[in-house]
VOGU-3710 file (C-alpha; in Angstrom, 3 decimals, decimal comma):
1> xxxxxxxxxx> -9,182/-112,742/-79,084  -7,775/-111,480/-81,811  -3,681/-110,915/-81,198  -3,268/-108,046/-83,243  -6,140/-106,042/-81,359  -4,220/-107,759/-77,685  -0,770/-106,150/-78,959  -3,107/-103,063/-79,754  -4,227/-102,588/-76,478  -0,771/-103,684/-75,274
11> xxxxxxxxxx> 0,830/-101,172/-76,673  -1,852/-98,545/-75,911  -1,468/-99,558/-71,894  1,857/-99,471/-72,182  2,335/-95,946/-73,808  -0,212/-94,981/-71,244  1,353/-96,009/-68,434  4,500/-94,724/-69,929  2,722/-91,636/-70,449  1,794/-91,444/-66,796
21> xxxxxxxxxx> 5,401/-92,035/-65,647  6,528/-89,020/-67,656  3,648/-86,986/-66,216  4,809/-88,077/-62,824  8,555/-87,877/-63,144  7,398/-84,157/-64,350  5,592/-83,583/-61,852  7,950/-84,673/-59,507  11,244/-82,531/-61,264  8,533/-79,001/-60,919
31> xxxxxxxxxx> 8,002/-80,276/-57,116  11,881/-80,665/-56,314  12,641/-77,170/-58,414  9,587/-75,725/-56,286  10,913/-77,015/-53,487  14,655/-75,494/-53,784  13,033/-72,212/-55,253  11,301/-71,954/-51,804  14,570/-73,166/-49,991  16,501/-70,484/-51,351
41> xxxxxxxxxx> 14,060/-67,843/-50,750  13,522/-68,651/-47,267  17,305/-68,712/-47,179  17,561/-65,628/-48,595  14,294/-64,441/-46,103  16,604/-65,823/-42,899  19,719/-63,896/-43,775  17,681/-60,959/-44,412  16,415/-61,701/-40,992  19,823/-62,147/-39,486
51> xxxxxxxxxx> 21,345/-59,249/-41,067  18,108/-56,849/-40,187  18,691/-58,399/-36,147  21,992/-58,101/-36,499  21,799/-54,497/-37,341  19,116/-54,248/-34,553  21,688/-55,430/-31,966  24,606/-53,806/-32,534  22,203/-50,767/-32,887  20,882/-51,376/-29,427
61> xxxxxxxxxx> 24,057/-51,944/-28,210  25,486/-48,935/-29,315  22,163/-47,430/-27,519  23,099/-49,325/-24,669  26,595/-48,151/-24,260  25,775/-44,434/-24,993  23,235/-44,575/-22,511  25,603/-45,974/-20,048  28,457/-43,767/-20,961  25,540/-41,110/-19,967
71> xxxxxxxxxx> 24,852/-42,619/-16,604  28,227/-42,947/-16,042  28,801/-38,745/-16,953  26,221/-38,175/-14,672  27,532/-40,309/-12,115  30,805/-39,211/-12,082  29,779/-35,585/-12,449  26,985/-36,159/-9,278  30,420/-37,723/-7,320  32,552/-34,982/-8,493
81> xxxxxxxxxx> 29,965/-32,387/-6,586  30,231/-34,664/-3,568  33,656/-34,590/-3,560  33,640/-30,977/-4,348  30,992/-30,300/-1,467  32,658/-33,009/0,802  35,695/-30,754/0,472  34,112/-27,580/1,526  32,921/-29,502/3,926  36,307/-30,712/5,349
91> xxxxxxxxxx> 38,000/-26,796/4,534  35,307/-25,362/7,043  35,206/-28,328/9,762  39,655/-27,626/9,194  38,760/-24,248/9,821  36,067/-24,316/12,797  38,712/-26,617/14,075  41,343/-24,146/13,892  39,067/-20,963/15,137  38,534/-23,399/18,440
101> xxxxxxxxxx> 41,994/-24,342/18,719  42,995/-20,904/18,861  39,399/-19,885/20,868  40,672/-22,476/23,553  43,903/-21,200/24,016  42,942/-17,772/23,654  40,609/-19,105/26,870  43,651/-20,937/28,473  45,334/-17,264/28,325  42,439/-15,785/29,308
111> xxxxxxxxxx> 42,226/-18,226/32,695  45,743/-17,794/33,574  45,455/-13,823/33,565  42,188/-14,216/35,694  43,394/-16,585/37,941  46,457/-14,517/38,221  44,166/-11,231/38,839  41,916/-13,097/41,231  45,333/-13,430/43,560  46,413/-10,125/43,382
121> xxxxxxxxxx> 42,155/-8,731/43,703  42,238/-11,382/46,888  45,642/-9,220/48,042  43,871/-5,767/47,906  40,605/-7,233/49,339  42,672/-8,433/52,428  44,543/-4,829/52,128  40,997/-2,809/51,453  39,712/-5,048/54,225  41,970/-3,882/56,965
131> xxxxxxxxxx> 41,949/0,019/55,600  37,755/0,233/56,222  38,065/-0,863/59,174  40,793/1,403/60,774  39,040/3,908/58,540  35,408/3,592/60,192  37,744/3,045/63,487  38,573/6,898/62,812  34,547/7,899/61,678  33,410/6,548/64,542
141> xxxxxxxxxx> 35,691/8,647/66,671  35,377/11,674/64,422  31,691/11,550/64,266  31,077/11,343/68,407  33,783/14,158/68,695  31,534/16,201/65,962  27,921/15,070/67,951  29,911/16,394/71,187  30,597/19,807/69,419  27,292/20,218/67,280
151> xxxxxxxxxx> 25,103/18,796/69,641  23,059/16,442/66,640  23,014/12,949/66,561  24,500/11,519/62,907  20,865/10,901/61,870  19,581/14,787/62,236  23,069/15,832/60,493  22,615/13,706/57,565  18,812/14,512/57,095  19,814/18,335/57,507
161> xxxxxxxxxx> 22,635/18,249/54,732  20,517/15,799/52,313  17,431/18,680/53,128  20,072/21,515/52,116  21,466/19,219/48,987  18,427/18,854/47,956  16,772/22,115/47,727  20,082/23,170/45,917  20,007/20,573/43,637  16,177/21,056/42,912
171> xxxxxxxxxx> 17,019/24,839/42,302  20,079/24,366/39,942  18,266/21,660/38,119  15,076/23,518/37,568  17,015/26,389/36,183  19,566/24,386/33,620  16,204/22,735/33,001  14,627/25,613/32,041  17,474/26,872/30,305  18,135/24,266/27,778
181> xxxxxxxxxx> 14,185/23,670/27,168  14,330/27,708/26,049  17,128/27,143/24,309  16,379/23,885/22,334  12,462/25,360/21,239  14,259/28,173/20,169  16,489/25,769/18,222  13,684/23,736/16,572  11,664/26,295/15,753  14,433/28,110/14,041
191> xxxxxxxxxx> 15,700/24,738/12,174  11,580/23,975/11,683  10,945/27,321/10,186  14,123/26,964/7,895  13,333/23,358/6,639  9,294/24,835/5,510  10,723/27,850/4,016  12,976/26,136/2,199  10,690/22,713/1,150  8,193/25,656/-0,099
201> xxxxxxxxxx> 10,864/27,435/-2,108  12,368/24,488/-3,525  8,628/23,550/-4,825  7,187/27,244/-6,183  4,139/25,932/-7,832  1,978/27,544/-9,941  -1,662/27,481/-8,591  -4,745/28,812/-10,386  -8,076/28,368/-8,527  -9,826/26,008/-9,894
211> xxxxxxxxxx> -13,766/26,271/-9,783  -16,234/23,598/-10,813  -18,148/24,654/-13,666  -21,723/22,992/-14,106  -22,859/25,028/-17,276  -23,037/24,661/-20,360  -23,802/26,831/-23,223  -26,531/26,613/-26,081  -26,786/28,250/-29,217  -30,331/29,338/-29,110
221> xxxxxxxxxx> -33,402/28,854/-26,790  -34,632/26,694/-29,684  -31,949/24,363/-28,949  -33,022/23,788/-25,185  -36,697/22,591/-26,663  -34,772/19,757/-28,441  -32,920/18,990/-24,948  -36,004/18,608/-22,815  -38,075/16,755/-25,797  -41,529/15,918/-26,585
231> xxxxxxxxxx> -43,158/15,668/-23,340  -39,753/16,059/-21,490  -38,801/12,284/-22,669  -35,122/13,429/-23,657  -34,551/15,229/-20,709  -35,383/12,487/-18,620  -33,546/10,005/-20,836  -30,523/12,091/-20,069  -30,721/12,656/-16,660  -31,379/8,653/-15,981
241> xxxxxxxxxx> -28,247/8,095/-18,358  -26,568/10,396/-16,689  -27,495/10,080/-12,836  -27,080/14,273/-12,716  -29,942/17,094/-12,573  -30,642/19,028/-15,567  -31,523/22,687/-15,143  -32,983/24,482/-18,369  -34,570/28,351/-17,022  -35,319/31,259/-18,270
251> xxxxxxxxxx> -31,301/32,399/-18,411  -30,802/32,926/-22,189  -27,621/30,607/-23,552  -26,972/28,335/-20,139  -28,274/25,118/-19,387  -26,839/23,934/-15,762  -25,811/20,774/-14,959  -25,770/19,819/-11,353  -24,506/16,787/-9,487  -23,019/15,750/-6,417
261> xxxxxxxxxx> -20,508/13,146/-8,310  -17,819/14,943/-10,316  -16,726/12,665/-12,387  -20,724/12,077/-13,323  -20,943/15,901/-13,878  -18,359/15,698/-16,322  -19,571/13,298/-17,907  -22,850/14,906/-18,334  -21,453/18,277/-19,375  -19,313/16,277/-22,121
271> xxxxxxxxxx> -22,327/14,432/-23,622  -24,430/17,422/-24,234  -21,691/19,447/-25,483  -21,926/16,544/-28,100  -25,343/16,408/-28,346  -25,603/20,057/-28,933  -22,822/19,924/-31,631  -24,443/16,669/-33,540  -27,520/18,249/-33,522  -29,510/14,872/-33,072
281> xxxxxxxxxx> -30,814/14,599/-29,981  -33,401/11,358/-28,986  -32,802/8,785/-26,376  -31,289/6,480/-27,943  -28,684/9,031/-29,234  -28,400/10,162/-25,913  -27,787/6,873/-24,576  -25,122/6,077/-27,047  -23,534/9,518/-26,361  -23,255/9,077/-22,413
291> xxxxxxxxxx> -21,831/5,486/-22,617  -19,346/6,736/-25,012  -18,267/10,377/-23,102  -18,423/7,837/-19,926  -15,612/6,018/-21,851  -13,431/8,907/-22,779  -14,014/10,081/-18,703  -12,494/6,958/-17,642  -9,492/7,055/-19,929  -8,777/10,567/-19,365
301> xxxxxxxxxx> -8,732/9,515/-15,312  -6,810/6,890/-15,454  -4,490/8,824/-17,798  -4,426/11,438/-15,162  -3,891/9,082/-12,231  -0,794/7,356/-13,963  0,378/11,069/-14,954  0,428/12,085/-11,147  2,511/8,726/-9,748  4,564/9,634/-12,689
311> xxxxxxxxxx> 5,268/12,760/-11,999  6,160/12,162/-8,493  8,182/9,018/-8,973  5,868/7,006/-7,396  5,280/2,904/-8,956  3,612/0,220/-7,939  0,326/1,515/-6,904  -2,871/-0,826/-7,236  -5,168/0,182/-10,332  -8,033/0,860/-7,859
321> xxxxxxxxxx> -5,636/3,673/-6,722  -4,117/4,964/-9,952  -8,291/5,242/-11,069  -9,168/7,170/-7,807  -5,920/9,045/-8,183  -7,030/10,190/-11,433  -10,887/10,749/-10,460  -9,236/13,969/-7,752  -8,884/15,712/-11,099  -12,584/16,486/-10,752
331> xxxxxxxxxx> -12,546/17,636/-7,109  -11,912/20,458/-5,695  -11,584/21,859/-2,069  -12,486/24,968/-1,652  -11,695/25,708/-5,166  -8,018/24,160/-5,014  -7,652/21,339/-7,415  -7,216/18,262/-4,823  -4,611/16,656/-7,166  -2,651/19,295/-7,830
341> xxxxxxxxxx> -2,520/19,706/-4,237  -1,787/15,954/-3,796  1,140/16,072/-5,991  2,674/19,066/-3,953  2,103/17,749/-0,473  4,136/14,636/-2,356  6,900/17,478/-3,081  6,708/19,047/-0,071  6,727/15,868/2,259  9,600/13,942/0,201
351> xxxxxxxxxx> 11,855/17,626/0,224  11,441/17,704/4,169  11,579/14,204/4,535  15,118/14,205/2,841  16,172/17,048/5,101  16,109/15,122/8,286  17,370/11,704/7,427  14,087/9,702/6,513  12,889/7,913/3,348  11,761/10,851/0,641
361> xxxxxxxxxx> 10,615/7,823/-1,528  8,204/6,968/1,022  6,792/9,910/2,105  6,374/11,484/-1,224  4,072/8,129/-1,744  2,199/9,107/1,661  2,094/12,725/0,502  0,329/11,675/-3,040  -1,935/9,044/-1,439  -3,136/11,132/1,632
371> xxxxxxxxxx> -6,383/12,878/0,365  -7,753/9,752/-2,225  -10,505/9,160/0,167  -12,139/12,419/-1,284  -12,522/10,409/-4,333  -15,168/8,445/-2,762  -16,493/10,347/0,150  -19,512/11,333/-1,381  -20,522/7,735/-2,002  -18,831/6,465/0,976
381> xxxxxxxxxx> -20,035/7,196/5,137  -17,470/8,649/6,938  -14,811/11,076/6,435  -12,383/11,181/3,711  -9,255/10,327/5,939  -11,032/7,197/7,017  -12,363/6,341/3,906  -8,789/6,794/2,231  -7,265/4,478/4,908  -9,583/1,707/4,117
391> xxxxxxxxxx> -8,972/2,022/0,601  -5,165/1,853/0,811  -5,485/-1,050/3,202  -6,945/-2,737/0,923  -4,834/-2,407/-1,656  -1,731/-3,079/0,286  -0,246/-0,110/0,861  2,424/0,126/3,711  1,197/1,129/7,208  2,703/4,422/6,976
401> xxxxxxxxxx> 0,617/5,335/4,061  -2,351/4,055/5,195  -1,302/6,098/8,844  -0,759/9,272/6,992  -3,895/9,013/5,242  -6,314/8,454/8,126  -4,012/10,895/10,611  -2,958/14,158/8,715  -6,205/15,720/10,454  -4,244/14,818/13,807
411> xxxxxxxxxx> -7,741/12,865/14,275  -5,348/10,273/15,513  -2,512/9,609/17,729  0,589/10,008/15,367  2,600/6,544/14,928  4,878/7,255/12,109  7,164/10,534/11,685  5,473/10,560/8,085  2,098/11,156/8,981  3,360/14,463/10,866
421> xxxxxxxxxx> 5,314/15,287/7,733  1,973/14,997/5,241  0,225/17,030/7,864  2,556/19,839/8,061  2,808/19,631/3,916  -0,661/19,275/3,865  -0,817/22,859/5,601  1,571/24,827/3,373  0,227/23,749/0,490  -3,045/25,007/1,674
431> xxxxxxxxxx> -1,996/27,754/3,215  -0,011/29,381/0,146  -1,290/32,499/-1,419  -3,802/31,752/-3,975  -4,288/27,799/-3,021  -7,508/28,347/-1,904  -9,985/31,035/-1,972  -13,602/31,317/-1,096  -15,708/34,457/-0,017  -16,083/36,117/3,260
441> xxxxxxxxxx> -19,672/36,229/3,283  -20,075/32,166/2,396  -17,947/31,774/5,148  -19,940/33,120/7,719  -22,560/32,378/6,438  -21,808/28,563/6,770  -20,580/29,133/10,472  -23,479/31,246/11,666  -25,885/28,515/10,034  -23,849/25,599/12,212
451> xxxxxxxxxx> -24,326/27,782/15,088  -28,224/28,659/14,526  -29,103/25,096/14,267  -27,608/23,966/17,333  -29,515/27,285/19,076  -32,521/25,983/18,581  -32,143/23,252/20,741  -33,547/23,522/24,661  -30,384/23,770/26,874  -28,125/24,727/24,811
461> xxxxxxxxxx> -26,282/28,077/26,349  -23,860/28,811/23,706  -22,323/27,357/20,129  -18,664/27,925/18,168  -17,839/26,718/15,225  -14,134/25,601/14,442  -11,663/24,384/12,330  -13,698/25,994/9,316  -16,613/24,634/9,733  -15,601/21,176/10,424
471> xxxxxxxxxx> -16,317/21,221/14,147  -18,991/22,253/16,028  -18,365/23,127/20,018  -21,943/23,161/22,382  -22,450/24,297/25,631  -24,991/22,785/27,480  -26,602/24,068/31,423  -25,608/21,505/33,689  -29,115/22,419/35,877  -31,492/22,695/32,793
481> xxxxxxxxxx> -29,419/19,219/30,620  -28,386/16,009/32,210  -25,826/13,731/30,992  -28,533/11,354/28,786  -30,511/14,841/27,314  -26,573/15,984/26,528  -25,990/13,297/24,499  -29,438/13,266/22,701  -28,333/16,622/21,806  -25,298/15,714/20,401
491> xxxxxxxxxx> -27,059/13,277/18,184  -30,035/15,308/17,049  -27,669/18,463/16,121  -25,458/15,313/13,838  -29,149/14,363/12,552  -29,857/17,957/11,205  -26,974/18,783/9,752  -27,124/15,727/7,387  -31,104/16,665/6,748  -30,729/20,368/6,190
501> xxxxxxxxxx> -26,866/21,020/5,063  -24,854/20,354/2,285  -21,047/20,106/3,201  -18,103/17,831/1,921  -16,522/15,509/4,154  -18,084/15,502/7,936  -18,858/17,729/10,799  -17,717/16,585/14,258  -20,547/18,107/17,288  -18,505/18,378/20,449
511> xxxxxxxxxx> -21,487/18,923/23,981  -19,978/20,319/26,581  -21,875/20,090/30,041  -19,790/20,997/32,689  -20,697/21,938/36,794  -19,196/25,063/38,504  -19,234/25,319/41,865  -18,011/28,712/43,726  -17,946/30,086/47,292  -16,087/32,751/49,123
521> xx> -14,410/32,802/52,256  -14,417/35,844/54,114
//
């Protein structure tokens, strides 16, 4: 081998190899400096940590202590009412204690004075003791000497002065009686007479006589050919809308709307007033025109019902009351305006009520609540008293209302002083001058057509009707009816009255069959 070419290569390994040592030592100074470049960031990354859970303790201790400081509060504030309450406690047992020291020796007292009464009582007993009996010693001697003289035994004597004591006694008693009973009627009528007059005066209402109109007027005849329609369809759109009868005649300028239901009346009359005014009359118009006037209705009641328990001072009442309140507006009793009337029976009862001690409050509510069955007793069965009581039962009303309400017809026993007080307002206010009105000849004319329908039955002797109309009184033949045919009577004169009449509220039919049986002795 050639030696220059072996130092060659020589030389080349070593540089190579020296080459390789540099690469390594190198490599080795980048892996330390890596190595204390990741030391001192995850130095750095631990005191971050320890400074960031540092911070986290002490901030959990301070959480820790606040929240036991807190506890504490509580705690000492929840012992601080014990001690409080522990010390009321111990101030009333101190002073129970000291009402029964003093109880007991206000007791001890009380034993020694008995005990020192019972000694001297036991002294008079033994005293009262030995008095009776030298007392009845003397009676006895006193009453044989008196049987000697009189010639009566004790027994006839005493029965002959209690006979004598009596009579007297029955005389003088009868007569004071009689006496004070004059003079206390005469008394309560005067104060009764007094406390109306002067409800009545203190309550001068206005009253106008209110009549139920069920007309309304049209411009021209041509008009009342656009209410009935082609083929009568709009007149039959409106009464179905309407749930009223619509009368178009011959009478030039009226068209009559009739109705049992007020408030339905109204209604009606108010939607072809509109009708006629707008000109456009078809069912569908119609339709939109009732359910719209039927709207307005409603409001105006229930402004009128919240007017009245305004007016009288009256709150609280149910809604189903305040809307029947209002719907009286539309009814009328012979003529008088039944809330108008309402509101002054609510005067009138309240003003006497306040006069002899009792709640005015109260019975001014009874007094404005007593008729509201007549809201409904057209829809209802039964009379308006009864139907008013159910209502105001249930909505809660007090017993005395709902008393007053089914009793100011005295068609009950009378419970409450209230109900007596609604009755007796009840009666002013329809007795006053102008209240009510109503012609002579419908008036008989209603009573002599109650009576003529209970003529026609077999039996049936004689017939009165009362209480205007409201009561109907039969007399029966106690040969020709028996008990069973009475009472048949009784319900088939009820059963034509509903068929053939027309009448608000009810009629009660009263048979009468009575025997009379008479002989003389000569």
């Amino acid at each position: 081998m050639n030696p220059q070419l072996a130092t060659t290569i020589l030389y080349c390994l070593f540089f190579f190899f020296l080459g390789i040592a540099a690469v390594l030592a190198f490599i080795q100074r980048q892996a330390v400096k890596r190595r204390e470049r990741l030391d001192e960031e995850a130095k750095a990354v631990l005191e971050t940590a320890r400074r960031e859970a540092e911070t986290r303790g002490n901030q959990l201790i301070v959480d820790a202590r606040e929240k036991a400081l807190a506890v504490k509060a509580d705690a000492d504030r929840e012992v601080a009412t014990m001690r409080e309450k522990e010390q009321i406690r111990d101030r009333k047992l101190d002073a129970r204690e000291d009402q029964l020291a003093s109880g007991q020796e206000s007791l001890r007292k009380a034993q020694r004075g008995l005990e020192s009464s019972q000694t001297r009582l036991a002294a008079q007993m033994r005293n009262l003791t030995e008095q009776r009996a030298e007392l009845d010693r003397l009676v006895q001697e006193s009453q044989r000497s008196l049987e000697k003289v009189s010639g009566m035994t004790q027994e006839e004597a005493a029965d002959q002065l209690m006979q004598s004591l009596r009579q007297d006694l029955e005389h003088e008693i009868g007569s004071t009686v009689l006496k004070h009973q004059r003079e206390l009627g005469r008394r309560v009528d005067a104060q009764a007479r007094e406390m109306l007059l002067t409800a009545m005066q203190r309550y001068a209402s206005v009253h106008t006589a209110d009549t139920t109109t069920s007309t309304v007027g049209v411009p021209t005849d041509d008009m009342k050919g656009r209410i009935i329609g082609r083929e009568g369809r709009n007149i039959r759109a409106f009464e179905k809308a309407t749930g009223v009868d619509l009368i178009i005649d011959d009478t030039p300028g009226v068209v009559v709307v009739s109705g049992f239901d007020p408030v339905r009346r109204e209604v009606a009359r108010m939607s072809l007033e509109k009708l006629i005014a707008d000109g456009r009359i078809h069912p569908s118009k119609i339709e939109e025109t009732v359910e719209q006037a039927g709207k307005e209705i409603q409001a105006f009641i229930l402004q009128k019902g919240h007017e009245a328990a305004g007016e009288v001072n009256i709150s609280g009442l149910h809604d189903r009351v305040i809307e029947m309140l209002g719907r009286l507006h539309f009814r009328t009793s012979y003529s008088q305006n039944v809330l108008r009337h309402s509101v002054e029976v609510a005067f009138l009862s309240g003003m006497m009520a306040e006069m002899i001690g009792l709640d005015g409050d109260l019975a001014r509510r009874c007094g404005l609540l007593h008729d509201i069955g007549k809201a409904a007793d057209h829809e209802l069965e039964g009379g308006h008293p009864k139907i008013g009581a159910d209502l105001l039962r249930r909505s809660k009303e007090n017993d005395e209302v709902v008393h007053a309400a089914k009793g100011h017809h005295d068609e009950i026993v009378t419970e409450f002083p209230y109900t007596m007080l609604v009755a007796t307002a009840d009666a002013c206010s329809a007795s006053r001058p102008g209240a009510r009105r109503e012609s002579l000849e419908r008036y008989v004319k209603r009573m002599e057509e109650l009576e003529s329908i209970a003529q026609r039955f077999d039996g049936v002797q004689q017939a009165y009707a009362i209480s205007a109309g409201r009561e109907l009184r039969v007399m029966v033949g106690s040969q020709q009816v028996s008990d069973e045919r009475a009472a048949a009577i009784c319900r088939d004169i009820a059963s034509t009255f509903e068929k053939e009449l027309t009448y608000p509220g009810e009629i009660k039919v009263t048979v009468v069959r009575e025997a009379r049986f008479t002989n003389t002795a000569k």
